[in-house]
C-alpha positions in Angstrom: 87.9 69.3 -134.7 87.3 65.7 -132.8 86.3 62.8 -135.5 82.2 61.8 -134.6 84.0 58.6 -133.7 82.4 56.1 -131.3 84.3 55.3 -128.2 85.6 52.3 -128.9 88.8 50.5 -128.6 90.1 47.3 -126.7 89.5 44.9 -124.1 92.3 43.8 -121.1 91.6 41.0 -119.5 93.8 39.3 -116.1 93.0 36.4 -114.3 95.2 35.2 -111.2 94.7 32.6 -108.4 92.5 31.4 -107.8 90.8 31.7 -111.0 93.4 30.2 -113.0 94.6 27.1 -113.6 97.8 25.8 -112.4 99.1 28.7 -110.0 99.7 31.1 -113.4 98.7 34.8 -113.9 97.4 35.6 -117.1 97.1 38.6 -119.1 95.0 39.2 -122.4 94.3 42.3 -124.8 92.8 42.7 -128.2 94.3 45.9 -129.7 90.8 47.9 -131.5 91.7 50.2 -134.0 91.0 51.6 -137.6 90.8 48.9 -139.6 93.4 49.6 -142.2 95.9 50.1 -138.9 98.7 48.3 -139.3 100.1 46.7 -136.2 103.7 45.4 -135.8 105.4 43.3 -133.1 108.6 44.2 -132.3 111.6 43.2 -130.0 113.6 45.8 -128.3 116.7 44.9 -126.9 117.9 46.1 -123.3 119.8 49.1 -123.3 122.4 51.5 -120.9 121.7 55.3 -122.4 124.2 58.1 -121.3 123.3 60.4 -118.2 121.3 63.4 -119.4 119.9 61.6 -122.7 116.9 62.5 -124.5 114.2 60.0 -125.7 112.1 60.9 -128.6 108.4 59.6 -128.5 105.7 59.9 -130.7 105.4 63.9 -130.9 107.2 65.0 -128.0 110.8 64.4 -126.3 111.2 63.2 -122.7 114.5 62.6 -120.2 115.9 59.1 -120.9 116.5 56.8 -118.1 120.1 55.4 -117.3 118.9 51.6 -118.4 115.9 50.0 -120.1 114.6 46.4 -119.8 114.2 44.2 -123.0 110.3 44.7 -124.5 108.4 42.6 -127.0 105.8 45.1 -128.4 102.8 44.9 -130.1 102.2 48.7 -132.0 100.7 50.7 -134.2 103.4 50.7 -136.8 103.0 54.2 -137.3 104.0 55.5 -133.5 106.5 55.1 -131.0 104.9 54.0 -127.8 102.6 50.7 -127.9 99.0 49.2 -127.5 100.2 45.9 -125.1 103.9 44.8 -124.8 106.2 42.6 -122.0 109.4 43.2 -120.5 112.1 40.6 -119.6 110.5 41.0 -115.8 107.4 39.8 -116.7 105.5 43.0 -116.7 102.9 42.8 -119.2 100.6 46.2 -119.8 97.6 47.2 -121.9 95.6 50.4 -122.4 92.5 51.4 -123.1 90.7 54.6 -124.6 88.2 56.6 -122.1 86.3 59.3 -122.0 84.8 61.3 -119.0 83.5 64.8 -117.6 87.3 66.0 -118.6 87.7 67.5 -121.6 90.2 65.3 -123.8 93.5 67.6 -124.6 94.6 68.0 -127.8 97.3 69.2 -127.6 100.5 66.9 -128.1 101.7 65.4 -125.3 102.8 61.9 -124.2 99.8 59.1 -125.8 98.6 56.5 -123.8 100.6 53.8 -126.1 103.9 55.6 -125.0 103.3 55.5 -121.9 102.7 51.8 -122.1 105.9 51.5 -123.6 107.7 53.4 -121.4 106.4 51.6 -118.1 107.9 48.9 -119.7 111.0 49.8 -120.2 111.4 51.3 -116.8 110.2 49.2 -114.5 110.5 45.7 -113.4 107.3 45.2 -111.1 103.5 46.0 -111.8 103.7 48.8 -109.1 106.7 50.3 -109.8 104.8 50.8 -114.0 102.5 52.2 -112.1 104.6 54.9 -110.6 106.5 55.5 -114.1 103.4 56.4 -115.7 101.6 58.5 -112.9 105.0 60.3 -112.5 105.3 60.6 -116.6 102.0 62.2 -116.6 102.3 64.6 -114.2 105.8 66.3 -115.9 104.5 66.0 -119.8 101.1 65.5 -119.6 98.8 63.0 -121.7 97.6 64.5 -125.2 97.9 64.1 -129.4 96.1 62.2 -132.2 95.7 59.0 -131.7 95.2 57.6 -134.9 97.7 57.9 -138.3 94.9 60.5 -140.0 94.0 64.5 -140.6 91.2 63.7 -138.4 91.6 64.2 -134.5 90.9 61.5 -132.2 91.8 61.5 -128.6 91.3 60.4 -125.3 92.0 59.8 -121.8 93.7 56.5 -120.7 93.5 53.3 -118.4 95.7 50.8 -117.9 95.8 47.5 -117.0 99.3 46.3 -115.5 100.4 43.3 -114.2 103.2 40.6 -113.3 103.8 37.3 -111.7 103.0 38.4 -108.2 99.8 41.6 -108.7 98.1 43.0 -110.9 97.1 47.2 -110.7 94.2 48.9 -112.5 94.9 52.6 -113.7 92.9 55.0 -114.3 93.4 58.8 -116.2 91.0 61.8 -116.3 93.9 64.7 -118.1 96.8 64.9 -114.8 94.2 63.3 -112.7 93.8 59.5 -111.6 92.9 56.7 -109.7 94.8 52.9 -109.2 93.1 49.6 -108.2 95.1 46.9 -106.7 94.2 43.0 -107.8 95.5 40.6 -105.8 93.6 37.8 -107.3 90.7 37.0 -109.1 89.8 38.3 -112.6 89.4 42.0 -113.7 89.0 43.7 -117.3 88.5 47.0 -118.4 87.2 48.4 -121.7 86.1 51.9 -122.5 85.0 53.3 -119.7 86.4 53.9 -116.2 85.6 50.8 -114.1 87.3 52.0 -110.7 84.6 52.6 -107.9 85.2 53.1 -104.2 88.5 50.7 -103.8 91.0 53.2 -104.6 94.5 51.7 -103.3 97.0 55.0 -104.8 95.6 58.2 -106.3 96.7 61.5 -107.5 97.2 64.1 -104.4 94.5 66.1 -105.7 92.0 63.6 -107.2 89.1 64.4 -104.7 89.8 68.1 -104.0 89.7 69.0 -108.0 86.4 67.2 -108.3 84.5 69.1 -105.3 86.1 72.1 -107.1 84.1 71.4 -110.5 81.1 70.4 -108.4 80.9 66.2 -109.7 81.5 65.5 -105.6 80.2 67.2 -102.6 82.4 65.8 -99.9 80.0 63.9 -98.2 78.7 60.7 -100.3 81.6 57.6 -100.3 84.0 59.3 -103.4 83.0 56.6 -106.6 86.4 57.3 -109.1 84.1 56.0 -112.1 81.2 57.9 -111.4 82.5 61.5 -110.2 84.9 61.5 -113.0 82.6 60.2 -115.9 78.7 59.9 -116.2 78.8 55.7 -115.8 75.9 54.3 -113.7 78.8 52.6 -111.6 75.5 50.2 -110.1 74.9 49.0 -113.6 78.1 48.2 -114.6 78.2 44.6 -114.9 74.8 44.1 -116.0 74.6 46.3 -118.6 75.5 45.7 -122.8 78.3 47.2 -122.7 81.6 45.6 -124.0 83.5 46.1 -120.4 80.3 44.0 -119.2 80.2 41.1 -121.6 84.2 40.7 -120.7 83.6 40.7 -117.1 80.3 37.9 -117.8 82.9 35.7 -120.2 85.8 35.9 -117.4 83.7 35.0 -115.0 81.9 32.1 -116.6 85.6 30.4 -116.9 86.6 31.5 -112.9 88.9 28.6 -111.4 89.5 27.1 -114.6 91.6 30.0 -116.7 94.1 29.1 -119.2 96.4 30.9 -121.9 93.7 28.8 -124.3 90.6 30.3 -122.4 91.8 33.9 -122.5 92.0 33.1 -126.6 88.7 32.0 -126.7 87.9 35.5 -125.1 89.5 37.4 -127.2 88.2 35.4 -130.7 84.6 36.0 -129.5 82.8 37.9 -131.9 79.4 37.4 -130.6 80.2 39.7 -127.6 81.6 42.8 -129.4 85.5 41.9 -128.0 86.3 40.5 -131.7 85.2 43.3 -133.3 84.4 43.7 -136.7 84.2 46.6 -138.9 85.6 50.0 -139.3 87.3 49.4 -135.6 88.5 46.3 -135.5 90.9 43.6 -133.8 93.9 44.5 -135.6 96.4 42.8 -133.2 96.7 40.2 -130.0 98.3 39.3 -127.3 97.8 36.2 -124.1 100.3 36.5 -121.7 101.1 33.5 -119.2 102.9 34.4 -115.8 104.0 31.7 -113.6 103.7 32.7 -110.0 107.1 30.3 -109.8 110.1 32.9 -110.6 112.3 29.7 -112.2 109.9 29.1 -114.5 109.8 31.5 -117.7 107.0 34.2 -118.6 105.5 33.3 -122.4 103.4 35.8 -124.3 102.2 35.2 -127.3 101.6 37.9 -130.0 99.5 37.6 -133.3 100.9 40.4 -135.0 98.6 40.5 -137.8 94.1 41.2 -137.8 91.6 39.2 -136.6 92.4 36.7 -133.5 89.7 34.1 -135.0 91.7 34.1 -137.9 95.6 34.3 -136.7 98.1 32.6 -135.0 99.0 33.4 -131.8 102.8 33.1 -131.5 105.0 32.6 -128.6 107.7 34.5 -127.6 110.1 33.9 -124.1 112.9 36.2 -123.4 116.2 35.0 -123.2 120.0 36.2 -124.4 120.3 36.6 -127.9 117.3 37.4 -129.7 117.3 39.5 -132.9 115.1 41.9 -134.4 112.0 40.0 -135.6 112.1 41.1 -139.3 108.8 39.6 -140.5 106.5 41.6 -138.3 108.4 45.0 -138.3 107.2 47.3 -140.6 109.2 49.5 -143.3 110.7 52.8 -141.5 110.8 56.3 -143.4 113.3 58.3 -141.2 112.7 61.8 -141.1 110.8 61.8 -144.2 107.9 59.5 -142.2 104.8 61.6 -142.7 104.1 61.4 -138.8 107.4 63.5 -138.4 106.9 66.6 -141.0 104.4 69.5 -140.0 101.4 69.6 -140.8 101.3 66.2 -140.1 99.4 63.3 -141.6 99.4 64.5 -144.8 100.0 61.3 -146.5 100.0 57.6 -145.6 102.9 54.9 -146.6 102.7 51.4 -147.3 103.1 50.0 -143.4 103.0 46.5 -143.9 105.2 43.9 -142.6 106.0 40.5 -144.2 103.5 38.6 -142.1 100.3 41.2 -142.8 100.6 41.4 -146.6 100.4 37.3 -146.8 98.0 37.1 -143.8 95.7 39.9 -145.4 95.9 37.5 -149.0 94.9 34.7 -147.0 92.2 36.4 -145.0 90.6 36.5 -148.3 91.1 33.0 -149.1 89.4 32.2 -145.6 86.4 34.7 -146.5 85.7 33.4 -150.1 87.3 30.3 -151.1 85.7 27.5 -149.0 87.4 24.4 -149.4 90.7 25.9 -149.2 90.1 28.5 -147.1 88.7 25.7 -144.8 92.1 23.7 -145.1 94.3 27.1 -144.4 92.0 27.8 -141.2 92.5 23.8 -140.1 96.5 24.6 -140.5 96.9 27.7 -139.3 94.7 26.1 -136.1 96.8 23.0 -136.1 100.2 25.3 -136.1 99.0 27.1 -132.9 98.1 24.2 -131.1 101.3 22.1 -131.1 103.0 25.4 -130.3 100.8 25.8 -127.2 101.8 22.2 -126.1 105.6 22.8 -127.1 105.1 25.8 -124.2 102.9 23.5 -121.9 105.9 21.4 -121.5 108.2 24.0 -120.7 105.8 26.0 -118.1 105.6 22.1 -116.8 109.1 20.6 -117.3 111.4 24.1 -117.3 113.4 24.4 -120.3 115.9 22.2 -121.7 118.0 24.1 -124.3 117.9 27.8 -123.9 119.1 28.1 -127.3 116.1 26.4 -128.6 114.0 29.8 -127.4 116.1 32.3 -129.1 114.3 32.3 -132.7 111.2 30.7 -131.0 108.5 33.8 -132.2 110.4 33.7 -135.5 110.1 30.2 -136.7 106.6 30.1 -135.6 106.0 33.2 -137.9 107.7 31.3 -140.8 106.0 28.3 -140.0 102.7 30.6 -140.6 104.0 32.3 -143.8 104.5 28.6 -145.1 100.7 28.1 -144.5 99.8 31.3 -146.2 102.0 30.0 -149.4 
């Protein structure tokens, strides 16, 4: 039985030239989820596997690849895959929860969030994430709870994928979907299907499978969004809706985008894309791109709830970095709760280093004024000078690689120090 949960969860956001500042692409998500959801972000080295290997997702087991890039990932700690994440090629990709005419499956299958992590991991352009997911869904299928509970919830997925160079709209109705290539501009999506008549890839049998359950007749220009869920496709950016108020604060900044403007986004609460309350914000990420390939790619994680009240942290990938022990959570092996059937029938303690002092101080903010005032002014302070530590390298390249290797770690100890 499906929770009576509203459909809700996240906002992706792009912006490339010419609405961004300084010839840079950049890429923005705030992770909605159950509140208590802890997320974790996590660095995955690269890897060779050996031919004929087995990967283990979230429920179900898929064929491993011969090599996987490096991926910094921002996760629900209880899962495998991952809401938003990077790879060392400069792919970033986030999803979204939608819903349509389709019935949702529930049986388990591949979730969206592993399928984000494994375009990741596979692919070293936008397009080519593309194809690793569309392919991935076609052999296992998309399916499973979404969320760490007894309670069902599930959905379809869209993605939002993009690198130095593109960025690619996807779209998922069960095996079915559409893709919308962005070659500049700004584009978001949110939780609904957004994709209307420029359809640049789709799935072989995308139109004929939709005459077949009467939503198109053959004869009217095919509308992806509108066939395949009930969205007023003409109201879209004029309506309420959170996919609506993102497109209306994207635009507003058009020309002039920033890594600093797509935080602003993604800390506004007025508009519903901070969101409070039993879904909320529970993790961040602003990607910068640089259309030069000798400059590096920076993303920059928050790792704990809240964007309005967290530090986003940068990270850059280069040789050598270790696992980033303050925002992994605790692991339970076989004995995880997730793993054993009938699953879900507990919950442990998730919580990284950086959420248990970031959850204290949270409180601090809310209650105690003056300090809470002061820890705010830090924490605010912290992120800035990190932001024009990075301006210097996306202007100047970067001196000392070495320098880069703990450069998401320190930051996060830096912020623990704040948090006392």
């Amino acid at each position: 039985m499906a929770a009576c949960l509203p459909p809700r969860s996240c906002d992706t956001f792009v912006a490339l030239p010419p609405a961004t500042a300084g010839g840079r692409v950049v890429f923005g998500k705030n992770s909605d989820r159950p509140w208590d959801e802890v997320q974790e972000v996590l660095y995955v080295p690269a890897a060779a596997h050996p031919a004929g290997a087995q990967l283990e997702c979230t429920y179900i087991t898929v064929d491993q690849v011969e090599q996987t890039y490096a991926v910094v990932l921002s996760r629900p700690s209880w899962l495998w895959g991952a809401e938003m994440g990077a790879n060392e090629h400069g792919v970033c990709i986030g999803n979204e929860a939608v819903w349509g005419r389709e019935e949702v499956c529930g049986a388990e299958a591949l979730l969206g969030m592993d399928l984000v992590r494994l375009g990741l991991e596979r692919a070293d352009t936008a397009e080519k994430a593309l194809t690793v997911i569309v392919d991935l869904l076609e052999k296992y299928g998309q399916g499973g709870n979404c969320m760490e509970s007894h309670m069902a919830f599930t959905y379809h997925n869209s993605f939002l994928i993009a690198d130095r160079k593109e960025a690619w709209v996807l779209e998922t109705s069960g095996k079915h979907w559409a893709a919308e290539k962005v070659e500049g501009g700004v584009r978001n999506i949110s939780n609904q299907l957004s994709i209307t008549t420029k359809i640049d890839r789709e799935h072989p049998e995308m139109k004929e499978y939709a005459k077949s359950k009467g939503w198109w007749d053959g004869e009217i220009e095919f509308d992806f969004a509108a066939t395949y869920s009930y969205v007023n496709t003409a109201r879209m950016t004029t309506s309420r809706s959170r996919y609506c108020e993102g497109y209306k604060l994207l635009n507003k900044h058009k020309g002039t985008i920033t890594s600093e403007t797509m935080m602003e986004i993604l800390r506004d609460k007025e508009s519903g894309i901070n969101m409070e309350g039993g879904f909320m914000t529970t993790g961040s990420m602003v990607s910068v791109l640089p259309q030069d390939p000798n400059l590096p790619c920076i993303h920059f994680l928050t790792g704990t709830p809240d964007p309005a009240r967290s530090v986003f942290k940068p990270f850059i990938f280069v040789p050598g970095i270790t696992e980033l022990l303050k925002t992994s959570s605790p692991t339970f092996g076989p004995d995880d709760p997730v793993k054993k059937q009938p699953r879900f029938q507990s919950k442990p303690d998730r919580r990284h280093e950086l959420y248990k002092k970031h959850e204290s101080a949270a409180v601090v903010m809310e209650t105690m004024k003056g300090k809470g005032k002061e820890m705010l002014e830090e924490i605010q302070t912290l992120e800035k000078r990190k932001m024009s530590e990075i301006e210097s390298i996306l202007q100047n390249g970067c001196p000392d690689i070495n320098q880069l290797v703990n450069l998401f770690s320190q930051c996060v100890d830096e912020e623990l120090k704040i948090y006392g």
